[in-house]
DOMAR-605798 format. One line per 8 residues: number of its first residue (from 0); for each residue x negated, y negated, z of N, C-alpha, C, O. Coordinates in steps of 0.001 Angstrom, whole numbers, plus 500000, padded with zeros to 6 digits. Each point is the difference from the previous one (the first is absolute). Layout:
residues N
NUM = X Y Z X Y Z X Y Z X Y Z ~ ...
END
This chain:
residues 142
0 = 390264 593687 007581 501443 500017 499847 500587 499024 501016 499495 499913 501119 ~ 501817 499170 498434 500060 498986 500793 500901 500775 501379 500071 501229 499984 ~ 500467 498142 500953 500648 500033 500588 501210 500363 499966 500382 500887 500764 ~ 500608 498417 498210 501155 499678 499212 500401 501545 499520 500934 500770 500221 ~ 497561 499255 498824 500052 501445 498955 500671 500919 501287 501181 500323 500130 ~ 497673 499985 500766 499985 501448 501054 501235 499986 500620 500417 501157 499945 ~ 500877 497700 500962 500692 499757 500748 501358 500524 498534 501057 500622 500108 ~ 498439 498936 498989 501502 500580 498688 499703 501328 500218 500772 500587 500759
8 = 497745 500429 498486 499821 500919 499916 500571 500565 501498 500673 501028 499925 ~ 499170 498534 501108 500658 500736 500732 501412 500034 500560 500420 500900 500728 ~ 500291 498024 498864 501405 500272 499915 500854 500403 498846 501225 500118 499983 ~ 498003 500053 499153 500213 501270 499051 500243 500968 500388 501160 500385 499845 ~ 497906 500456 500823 499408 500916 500137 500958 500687 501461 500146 501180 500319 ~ 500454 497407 500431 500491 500220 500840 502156 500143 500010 500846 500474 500759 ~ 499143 498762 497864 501141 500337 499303 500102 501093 499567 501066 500571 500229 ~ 497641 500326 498796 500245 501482 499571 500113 500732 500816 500839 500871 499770
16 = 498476 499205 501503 500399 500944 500954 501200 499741 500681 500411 500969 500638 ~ 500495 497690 499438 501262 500144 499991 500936 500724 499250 500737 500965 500205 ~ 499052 498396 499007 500962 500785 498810 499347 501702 499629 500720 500671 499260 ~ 498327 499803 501103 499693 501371 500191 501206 500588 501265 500858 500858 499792 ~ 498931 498486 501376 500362 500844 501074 501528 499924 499926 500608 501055 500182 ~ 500005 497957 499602 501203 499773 499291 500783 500994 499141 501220 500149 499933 ~ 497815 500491 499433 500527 501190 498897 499398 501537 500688 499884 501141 499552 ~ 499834 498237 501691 498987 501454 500734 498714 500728 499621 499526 500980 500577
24 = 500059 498475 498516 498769 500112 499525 499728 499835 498269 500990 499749 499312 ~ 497845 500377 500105 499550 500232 499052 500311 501284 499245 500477 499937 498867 ~ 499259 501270 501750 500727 501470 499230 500691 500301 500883 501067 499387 499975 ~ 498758 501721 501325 500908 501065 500199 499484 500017 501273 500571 500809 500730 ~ 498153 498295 500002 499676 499908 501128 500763 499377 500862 500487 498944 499594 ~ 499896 501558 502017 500717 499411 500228 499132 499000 500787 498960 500268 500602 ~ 501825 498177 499261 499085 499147 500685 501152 499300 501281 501170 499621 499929 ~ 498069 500428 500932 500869 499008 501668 499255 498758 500486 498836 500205 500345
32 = 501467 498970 499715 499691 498854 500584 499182 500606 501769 500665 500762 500702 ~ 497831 498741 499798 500287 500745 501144 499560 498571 500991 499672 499946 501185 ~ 500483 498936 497755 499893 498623 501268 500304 498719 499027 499321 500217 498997 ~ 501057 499118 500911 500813 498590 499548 499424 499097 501132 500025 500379 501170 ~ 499411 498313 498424 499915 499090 501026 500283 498568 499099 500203 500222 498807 ~ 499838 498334 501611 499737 498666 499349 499298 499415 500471 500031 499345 501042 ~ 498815 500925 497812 498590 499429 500766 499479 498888 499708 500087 499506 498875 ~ 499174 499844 502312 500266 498616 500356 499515 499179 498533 500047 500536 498893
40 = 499577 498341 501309 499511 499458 498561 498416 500285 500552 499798 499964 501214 ~ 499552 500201 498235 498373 500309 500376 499243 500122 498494 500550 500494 499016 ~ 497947 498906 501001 499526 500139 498734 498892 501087 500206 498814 500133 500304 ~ 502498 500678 499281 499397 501832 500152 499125 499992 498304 500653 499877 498964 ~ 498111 500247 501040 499063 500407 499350 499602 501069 499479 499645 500247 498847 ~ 500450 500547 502296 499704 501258 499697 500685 500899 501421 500349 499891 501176 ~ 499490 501229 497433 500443 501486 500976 499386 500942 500259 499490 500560 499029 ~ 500287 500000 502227 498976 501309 499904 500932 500828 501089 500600 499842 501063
48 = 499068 501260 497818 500722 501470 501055 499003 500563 500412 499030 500383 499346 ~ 501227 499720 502142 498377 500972 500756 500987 501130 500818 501186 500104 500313 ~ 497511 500697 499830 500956 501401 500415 498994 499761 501353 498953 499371 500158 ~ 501783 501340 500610 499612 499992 501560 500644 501186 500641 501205 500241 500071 ~ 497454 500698 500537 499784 501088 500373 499950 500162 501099 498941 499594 500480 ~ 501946 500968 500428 500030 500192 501647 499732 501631 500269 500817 500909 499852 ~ 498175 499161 500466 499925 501584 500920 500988 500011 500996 500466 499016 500574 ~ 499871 502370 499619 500223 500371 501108 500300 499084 501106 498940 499416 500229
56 = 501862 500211 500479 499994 498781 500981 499432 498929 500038 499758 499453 501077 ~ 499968 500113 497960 498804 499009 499772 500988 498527 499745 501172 500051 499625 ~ 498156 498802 500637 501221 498633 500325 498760 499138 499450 498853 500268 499643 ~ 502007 498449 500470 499655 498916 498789 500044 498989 501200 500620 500290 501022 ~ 498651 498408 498826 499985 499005 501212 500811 499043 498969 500105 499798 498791 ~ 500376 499763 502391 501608 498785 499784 499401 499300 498990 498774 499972 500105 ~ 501728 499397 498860 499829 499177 498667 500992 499206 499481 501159 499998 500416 ~ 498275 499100 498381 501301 499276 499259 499048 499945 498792 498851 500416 499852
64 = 502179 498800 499160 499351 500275 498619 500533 498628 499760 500886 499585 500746 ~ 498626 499616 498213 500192 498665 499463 500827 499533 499305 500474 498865 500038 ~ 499956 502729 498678 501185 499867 499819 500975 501239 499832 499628 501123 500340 ~ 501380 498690 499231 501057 501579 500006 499364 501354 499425 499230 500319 499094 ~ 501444 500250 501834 499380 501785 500006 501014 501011 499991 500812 500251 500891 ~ 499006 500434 497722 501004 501278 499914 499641 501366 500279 499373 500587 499118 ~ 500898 500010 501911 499027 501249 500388 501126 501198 499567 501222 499997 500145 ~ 497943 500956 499307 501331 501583 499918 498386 500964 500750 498800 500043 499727
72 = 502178 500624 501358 499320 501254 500228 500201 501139 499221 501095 500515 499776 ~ 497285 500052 499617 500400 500956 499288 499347 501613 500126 499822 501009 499318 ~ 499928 498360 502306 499538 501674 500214 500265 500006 501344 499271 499182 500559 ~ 501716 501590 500467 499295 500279 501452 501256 498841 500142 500945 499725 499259 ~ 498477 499589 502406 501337 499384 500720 499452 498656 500774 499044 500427 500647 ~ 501026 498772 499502 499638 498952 500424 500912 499387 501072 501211 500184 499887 ~ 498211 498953 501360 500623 499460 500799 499767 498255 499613 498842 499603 499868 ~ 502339 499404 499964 499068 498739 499775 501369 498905 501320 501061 500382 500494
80 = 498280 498399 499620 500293 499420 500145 499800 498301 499825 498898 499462 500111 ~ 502046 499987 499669 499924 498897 499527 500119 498221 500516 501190 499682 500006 ~ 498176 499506 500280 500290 499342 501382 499886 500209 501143 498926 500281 500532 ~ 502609 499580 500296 500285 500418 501074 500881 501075 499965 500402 500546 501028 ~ 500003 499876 497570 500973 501369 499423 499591 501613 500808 498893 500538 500001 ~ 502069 499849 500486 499665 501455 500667 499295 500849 499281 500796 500111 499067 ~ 498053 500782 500562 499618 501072 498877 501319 500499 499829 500972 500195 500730 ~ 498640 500003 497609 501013 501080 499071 499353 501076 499276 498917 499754 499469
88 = 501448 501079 500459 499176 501656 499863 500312 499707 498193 501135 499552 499833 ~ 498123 500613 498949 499972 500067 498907 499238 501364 499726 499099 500376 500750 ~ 501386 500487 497921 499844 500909 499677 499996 500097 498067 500823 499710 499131 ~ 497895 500808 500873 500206 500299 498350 500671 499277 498700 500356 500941 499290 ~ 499840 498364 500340 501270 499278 499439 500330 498710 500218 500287 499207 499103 ~ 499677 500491 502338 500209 499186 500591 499465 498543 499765 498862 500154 499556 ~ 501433 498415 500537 499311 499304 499601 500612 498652 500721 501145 499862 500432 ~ 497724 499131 499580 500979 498771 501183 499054 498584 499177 499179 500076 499085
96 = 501200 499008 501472 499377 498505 499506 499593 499357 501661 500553 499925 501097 ~ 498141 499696 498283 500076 498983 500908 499621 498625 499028 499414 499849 498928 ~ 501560 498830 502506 499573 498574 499211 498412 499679 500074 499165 500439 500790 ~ 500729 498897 498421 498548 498653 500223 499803 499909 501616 501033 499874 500657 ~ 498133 500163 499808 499030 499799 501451 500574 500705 501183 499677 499725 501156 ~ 501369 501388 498442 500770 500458 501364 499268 500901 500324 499387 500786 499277 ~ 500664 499095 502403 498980 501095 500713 500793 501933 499654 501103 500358 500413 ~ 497867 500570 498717 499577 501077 500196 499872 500315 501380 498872 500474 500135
104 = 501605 499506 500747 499558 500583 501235 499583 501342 500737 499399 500263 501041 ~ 501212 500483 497916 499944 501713 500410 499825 500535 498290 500389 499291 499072 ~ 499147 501682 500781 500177 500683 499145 499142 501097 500057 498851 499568 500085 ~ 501175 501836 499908 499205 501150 500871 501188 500993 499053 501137 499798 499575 ~ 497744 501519 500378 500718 501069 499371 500772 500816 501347 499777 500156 501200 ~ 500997 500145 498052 501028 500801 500853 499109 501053 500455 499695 499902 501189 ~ 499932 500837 498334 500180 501675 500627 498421 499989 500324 499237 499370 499268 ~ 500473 501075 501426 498710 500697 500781 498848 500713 499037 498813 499694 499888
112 = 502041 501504 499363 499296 500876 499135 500099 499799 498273 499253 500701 499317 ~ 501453 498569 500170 500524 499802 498761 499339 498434 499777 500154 499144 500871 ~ 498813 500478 497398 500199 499014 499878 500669 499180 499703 501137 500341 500327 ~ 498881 498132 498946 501319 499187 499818 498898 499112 498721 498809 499717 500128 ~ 502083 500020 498717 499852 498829 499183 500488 498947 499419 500449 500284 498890 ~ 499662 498542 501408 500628 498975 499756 499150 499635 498483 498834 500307 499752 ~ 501947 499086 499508 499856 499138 498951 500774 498341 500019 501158 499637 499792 ~ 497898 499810 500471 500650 498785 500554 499717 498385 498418 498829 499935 499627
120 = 501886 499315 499864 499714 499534 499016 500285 498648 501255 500842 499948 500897 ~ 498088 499067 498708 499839 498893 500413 499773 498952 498848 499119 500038 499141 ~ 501820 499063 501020 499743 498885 499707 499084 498704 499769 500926 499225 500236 ~ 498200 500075 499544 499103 498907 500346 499817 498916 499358 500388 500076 498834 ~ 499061 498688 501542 499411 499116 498806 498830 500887 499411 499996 499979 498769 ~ 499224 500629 501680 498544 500845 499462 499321 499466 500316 498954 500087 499356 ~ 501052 498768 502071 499075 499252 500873 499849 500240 501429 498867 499987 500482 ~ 502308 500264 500353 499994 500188 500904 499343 501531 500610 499753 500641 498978
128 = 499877 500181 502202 499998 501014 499924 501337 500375 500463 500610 499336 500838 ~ 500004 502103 498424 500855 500860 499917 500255 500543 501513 501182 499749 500231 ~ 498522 500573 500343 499828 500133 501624 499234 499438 501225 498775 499947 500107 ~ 502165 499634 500820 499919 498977 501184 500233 500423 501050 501056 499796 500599 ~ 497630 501131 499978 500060 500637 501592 500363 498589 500637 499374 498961 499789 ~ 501918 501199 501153 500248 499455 500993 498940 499594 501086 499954 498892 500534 ~ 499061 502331 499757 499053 499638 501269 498557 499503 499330 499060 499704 500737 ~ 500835 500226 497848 498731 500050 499270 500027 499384 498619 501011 499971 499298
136 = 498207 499704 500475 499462 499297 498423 500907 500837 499257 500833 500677 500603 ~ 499052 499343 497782 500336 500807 499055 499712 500925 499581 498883 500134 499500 ~ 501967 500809 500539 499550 501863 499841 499927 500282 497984 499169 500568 499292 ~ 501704 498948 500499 499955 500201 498316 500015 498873 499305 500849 499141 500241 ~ 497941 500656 498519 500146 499145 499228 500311 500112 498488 499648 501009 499389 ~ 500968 498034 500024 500415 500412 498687 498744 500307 498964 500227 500362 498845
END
């Protein structure tokens, strides 16, 4: 399938879910916007949603990703930070962006005794790897 084809098919696709949320949904569900961004021009390839599992106090070493990342927490509470950005406490629901190559610097579950799950959808050409330890080689590959 060419290029051309996939980039229509997906602004199709990206028009119907306009005009969905526009009318508030498809039936009777209610639907909310829970992040809007304008993302850069990038020849995003592919998408993969990975879920990521924090025990109990358990933390993540500083990272960046290659290209844009839409995360919703959907279990438990998370601490993240972004750059040089102060941590912000996210909970259940909750959901944030980060750009193309910005430092992950913090991100650790909140609570001591309770776990936490992120579902994070990343962006890529489907060449690069998907995660970029700051102190180390590449932790995830596509």
């Amino acid at each position: 399938m060419s290029n051309s084809v996939r980039w229509t098919g997906a602004a199709l696709l990206l028009l119907a879910s306009g005009a969905a949320l526009a009318h508030g949904g498809a039936g009777e569900e209610d639907v909310r916007p829970l992040a809007e961004v304008h993302l850069p021009a990038t020849p995003a390839a592919q998408a993969t949603a990975l879920r990521v599992d924090f025990a109990p106090g358990a933390t993540s070493r500083p990272h960046s990703h290659p290209g844009p990342v839409f995360v919703v927490v959907v279990e438990g509470a998370v601490e993240s930070a972004l750059d040089g950005g102060v941590a912000q406490h996210f909970t259940a629901g909750d959901a944030w962006y980060e750009a193309p190559g910005q430092l992950h610097r913090i991100i650790r579950n909140a609570s001591q005794i309770a776990p936490a799950t992120l579902v994070a959808w990343l962006l890529s050409d489907g060449r690069a790897p998907l995660v970029q330890s700051s102190a180390a080689g590449p932790m995830v590959s596509p």
